[in-house]
C-alpha positions in Angstrom: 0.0 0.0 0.0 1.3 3.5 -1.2 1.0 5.8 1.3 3.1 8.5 0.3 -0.5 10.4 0.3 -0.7 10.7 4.4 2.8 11.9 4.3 2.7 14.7 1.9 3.0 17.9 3.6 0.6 20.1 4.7 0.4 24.5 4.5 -2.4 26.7 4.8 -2.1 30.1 6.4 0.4 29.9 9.0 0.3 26.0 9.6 2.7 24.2 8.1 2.5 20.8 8.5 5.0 17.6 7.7 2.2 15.0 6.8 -1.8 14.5 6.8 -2.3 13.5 10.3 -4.1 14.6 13.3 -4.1 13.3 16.9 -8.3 13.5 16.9 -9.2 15.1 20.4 -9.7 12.5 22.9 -10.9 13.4 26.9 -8.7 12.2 29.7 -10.5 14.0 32.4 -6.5 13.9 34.0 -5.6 17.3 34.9 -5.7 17.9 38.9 -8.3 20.3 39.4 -7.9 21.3 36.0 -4.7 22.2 35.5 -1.9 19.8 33.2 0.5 17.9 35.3 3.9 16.6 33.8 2.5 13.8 33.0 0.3 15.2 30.4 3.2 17.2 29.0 4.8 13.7 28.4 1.7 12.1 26.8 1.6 15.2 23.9 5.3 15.2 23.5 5.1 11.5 23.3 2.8 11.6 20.4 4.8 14.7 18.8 8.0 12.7 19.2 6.8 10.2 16.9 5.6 12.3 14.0 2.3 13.1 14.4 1.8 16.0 11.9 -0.8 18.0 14.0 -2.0 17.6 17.5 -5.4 18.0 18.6 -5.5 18.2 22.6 -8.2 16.6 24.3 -11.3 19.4 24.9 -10.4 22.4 27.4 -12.9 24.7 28.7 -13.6 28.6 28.6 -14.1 30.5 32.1 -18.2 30.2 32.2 -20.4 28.3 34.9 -20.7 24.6 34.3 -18.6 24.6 30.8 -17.1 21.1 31.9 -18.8 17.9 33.8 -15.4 16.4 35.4 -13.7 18.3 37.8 -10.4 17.1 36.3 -11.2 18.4 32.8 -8.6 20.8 31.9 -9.2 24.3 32.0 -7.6 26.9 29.6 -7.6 30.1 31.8 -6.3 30.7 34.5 -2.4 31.6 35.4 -2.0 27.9 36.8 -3.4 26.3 33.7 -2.3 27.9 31.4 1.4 27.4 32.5 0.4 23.8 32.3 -0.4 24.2 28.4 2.3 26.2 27.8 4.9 23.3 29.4 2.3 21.1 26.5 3.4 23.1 23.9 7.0 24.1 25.0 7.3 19.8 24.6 5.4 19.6 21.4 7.7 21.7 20.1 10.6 20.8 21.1 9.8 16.9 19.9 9.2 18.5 16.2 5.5 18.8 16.8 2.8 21.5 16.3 -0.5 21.8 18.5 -4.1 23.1 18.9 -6.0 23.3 21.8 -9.7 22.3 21.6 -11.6 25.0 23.2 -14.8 23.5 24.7 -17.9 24.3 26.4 -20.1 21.0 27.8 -23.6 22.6 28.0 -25.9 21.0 29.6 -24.6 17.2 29.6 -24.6 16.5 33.2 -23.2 12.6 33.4 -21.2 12.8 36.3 -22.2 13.5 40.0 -18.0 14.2 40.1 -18.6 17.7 38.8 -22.0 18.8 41.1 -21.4 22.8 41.9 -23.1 24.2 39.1 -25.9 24.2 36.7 -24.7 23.1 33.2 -25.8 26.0 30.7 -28.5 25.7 28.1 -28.8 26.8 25.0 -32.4 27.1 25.3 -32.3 29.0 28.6 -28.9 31.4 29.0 -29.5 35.0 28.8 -28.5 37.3 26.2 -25.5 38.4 28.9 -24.9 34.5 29.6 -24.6 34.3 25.7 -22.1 37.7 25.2 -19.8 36.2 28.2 -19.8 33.0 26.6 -18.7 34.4 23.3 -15.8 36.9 24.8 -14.7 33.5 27.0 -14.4 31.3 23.9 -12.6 34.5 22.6 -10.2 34.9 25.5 -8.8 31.0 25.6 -8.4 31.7 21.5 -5.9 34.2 22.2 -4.7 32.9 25.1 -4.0 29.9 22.7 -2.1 32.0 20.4 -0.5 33.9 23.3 1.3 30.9 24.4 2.6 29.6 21.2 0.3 27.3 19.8 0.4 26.6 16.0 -3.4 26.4 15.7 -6.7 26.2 17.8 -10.0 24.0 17.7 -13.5 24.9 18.5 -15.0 21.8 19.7 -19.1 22.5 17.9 -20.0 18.3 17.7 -21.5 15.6 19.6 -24.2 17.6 21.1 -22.0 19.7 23.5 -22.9 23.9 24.4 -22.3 25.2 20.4 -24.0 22.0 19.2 -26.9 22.4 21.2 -27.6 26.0 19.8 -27.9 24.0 16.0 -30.0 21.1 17.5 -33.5 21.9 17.3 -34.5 19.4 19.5 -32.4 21.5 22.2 -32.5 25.2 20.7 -36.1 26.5 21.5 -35.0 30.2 21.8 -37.1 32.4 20.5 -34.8 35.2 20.2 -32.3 36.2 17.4 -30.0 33.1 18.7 -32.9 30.6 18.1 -35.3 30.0 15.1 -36.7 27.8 12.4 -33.6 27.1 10.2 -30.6 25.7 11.0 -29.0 29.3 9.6 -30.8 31.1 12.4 -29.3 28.7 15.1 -26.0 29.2 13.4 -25.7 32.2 15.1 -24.2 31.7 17.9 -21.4 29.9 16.5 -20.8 32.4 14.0 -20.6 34.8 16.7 -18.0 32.9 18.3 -16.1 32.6 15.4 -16.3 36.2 14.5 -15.2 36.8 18.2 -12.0 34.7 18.0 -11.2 35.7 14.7 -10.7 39.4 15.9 -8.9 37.9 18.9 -6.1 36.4 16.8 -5.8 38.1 13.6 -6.2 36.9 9.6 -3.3 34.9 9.7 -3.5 32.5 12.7 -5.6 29.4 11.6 -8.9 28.6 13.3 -10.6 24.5 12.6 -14.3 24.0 14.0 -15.6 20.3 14.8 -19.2 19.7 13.4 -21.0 16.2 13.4 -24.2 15.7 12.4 -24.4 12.8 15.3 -25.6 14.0 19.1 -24.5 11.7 22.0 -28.3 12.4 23.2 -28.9 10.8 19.6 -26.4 8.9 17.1 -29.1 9.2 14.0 -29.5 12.5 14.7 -28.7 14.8 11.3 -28.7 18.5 11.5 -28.7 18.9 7.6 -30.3 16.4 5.2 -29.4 17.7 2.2 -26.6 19.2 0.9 -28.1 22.2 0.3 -29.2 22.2 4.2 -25.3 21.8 4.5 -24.5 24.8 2.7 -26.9 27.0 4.9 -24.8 26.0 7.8 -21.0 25.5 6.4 -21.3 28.6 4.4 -21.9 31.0 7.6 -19.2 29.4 9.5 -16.4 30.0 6.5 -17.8 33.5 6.3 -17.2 34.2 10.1 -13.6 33.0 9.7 -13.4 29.5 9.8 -10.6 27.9 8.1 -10.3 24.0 8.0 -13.4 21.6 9.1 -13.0 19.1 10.9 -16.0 16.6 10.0 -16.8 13.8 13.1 -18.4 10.6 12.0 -18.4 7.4 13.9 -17.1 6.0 10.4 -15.2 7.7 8.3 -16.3 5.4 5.0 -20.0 6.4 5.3 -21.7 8.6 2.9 -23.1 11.1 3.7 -26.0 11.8 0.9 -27.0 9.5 -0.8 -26.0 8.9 -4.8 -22.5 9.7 -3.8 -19.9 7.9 -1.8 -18.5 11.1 -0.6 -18.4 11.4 3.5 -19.2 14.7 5.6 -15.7 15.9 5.1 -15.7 15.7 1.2 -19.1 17.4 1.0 -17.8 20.1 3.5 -14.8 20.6 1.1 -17.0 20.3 -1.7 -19.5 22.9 -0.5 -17.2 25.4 1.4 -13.9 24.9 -1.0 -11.7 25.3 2.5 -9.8 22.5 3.8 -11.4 19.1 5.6 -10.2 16.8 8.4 -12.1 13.3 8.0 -12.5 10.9 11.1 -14.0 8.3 12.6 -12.7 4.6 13.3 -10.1 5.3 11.1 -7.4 2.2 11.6 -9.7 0.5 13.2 -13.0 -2.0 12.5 -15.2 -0.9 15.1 -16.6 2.5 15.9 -15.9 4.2 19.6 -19.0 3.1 20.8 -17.4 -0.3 21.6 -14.6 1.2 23.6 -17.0 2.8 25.8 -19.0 -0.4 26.5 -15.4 -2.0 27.6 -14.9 -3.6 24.1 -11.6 -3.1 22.1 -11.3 -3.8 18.0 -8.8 -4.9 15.6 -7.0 -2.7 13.5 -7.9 -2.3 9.8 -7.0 -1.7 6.4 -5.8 2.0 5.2 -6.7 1.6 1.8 -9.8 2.9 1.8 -8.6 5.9 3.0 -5.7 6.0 1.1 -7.9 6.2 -2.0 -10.2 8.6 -0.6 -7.5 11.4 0.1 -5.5 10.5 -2.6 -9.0 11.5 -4.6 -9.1 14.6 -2.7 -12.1 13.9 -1.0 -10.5 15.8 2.1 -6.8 16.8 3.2 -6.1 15.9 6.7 -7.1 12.5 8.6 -7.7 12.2 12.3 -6.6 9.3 14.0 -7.9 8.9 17.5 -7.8 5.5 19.5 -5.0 3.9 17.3 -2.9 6.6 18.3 -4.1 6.5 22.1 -3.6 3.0 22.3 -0.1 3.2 20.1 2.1 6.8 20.2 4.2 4.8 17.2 1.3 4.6 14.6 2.3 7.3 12.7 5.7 5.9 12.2 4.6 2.6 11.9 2.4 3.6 8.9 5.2 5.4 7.4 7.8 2.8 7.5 5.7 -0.2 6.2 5.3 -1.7 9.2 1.8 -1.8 9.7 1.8 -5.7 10.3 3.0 -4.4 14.3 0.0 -1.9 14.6 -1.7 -2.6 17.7 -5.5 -3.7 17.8 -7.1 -1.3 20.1 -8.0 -2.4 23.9 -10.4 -0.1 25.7 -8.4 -0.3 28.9 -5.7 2.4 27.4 -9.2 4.9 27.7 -8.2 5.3 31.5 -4.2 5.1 30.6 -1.8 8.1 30.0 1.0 6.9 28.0 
């Protein structure tokens, strides 16, 4: 299998980038009191040490009431926690690597009675001042992002979490100019957010949001069901400032419309002409869902994938539990040697190595 493909290089704005992969965002919940300890320092540089082409740290959150569920989710304000990211990035860097934080708001997903002091926010139910703090936070951690000498930064807008929730009509019920009918109307929040940060860090620095169409309140769930319904809410988003999607499925080989075989991210290149990052299972047979009922899966076949990019279909390719369960995959891939890629056990979940 020809791979040279994944290990092009990579440049858009100010990112430039030694191949076509991304460690996907993954939550440890391991950051005392939410702030990085050494050990996750070594975990990133780890994973930059072996050639990872972009990192993607695990979700951090902005300073509003109830923006995380688990106490040791890691924060990115703060004095304390932010010297812990910028030890992350100091790492990264030095082990060859480049980095984005993902900046992250929970909403209201309460599942754990280990985060119990506040009220998790709702899109349906914050107040036009909850809303303008929100934005300025997400704004803030941005540039505290660039401050610190990240390469790029994430806005974490899938799986049903705070931004999510304002597209979800099922959980957006605002009858105000951050609700409405059309999935444009309850675009507006994230374009807000976008516009924020973009005016936070300049033209030049480079700014990926994560979309799905999938809620973890509902895996069938699909926000657009066309791709013209697609265009109403990519389009915005570019607008605002966004530069590079980064399109979640549970399975990265799954169209998205049907009569074409192209997945989320090729439409969202298709429709917004700006660069994609594809994921979901990739590596692997089974989708996450497994690893959170205790199961693990065997690897899989990269051809596939290989074809797809090669086609164009996207341009970067997020690897998540292959690379949590082995920091070598990247190399691995690179050198041949896929026959001593790991299959995937769902204990490394709770592991930091």
């Amino acid at each position: 299998m020809n791979t040279d493909a994944l290990f092009s290089p990579f440049s858009y704005k100010n990112l430039q980038l030694k191949n076509r992969v991304v460690m996907a965002p993954m939550t440890r919940a391991q950051s005392d009191n939410g702030v990085p300890t050494q050990q996750i320092v070594d975990y990133y540089a780890r994973r930059a040490a072996s050639d990872v082409g972009l990192i993607l740290s695990e979700g951090t959150v902005i300073n509003r009431p109830g923006s995380k569920n688990m106490q040791n989710i890691p924060d990115f304000y703060g004095t304390e926690a932010l010297q812990g990211w910028k030890n992350v990035i100091d790492a990264v860097h030095a082990n060859g690597g480049k980095m984005g934080p993902q900046i992250w708001h929970v909403g209201d997903t309460r599942s754990s009675a280990d985060y119990p002091l506040v009220d998790m926010e709702k899109a349906s139910t914050m107040t036009l001042e909850d809303i303008q703090d929100t934005i300025a936070q997400f704004a803030a951690s941005a540039k505290s992002a660039k401050d610190l000498g990240f390469d790029v930064l994430e806005i974490h807008g899938a799986h049903g979490y705070l931004i999510d929730q304002f597209f979800w009509e099922v959980t957006n019920t605002r009858t105000d100019e951050y609700g409405g009918k059309t999935l444009k109307e309850r675009s507006k929040f994230a374009v807000d957010i976008v516009k924020a940060i973009r005016a936070a860090v300049g033209e030049d620095f480079t700014i990926i949001i994560r979309l799905s169409q999938w809620k973890q309140q509902d895996y069938k769930s699909r926000l657009a069901s066309t791709p013209a319904e697609m265009e109403e809410w990519l389009l915005p988003l570019k607008e605002a400032g966004v530069d590079i999607f980064h399109c979640s499925q549970r399975r990265f080989w799954e169209p998205e419309f049907e009569g074409s075989d192209l997945n989320f991210a090729g439409w969202a290149k298709k429709i917004t002409g700006q660069p994609t990052i594809t994921v979901g299972s990739v590596g692997l047979e089974g989708d996450f869902m497994g690893a959170f009922a205790g199961q693990g899966t065997e690897k899989a076949d990269l051809s596939e994938l290989i074809r797809r990019l090669e086609r164009g279909d996207f341009d970067l390719v997020a690897v998540g539990r292959a690379l949590l369960q082995d920091p070598e995959w990247v190399k691995k891939v690179k050198e041949g040697n896929t026959d001593e890629l790991l299959n995937f056990s769902a204990e490394s979940l709770g592991v930091l190595y």
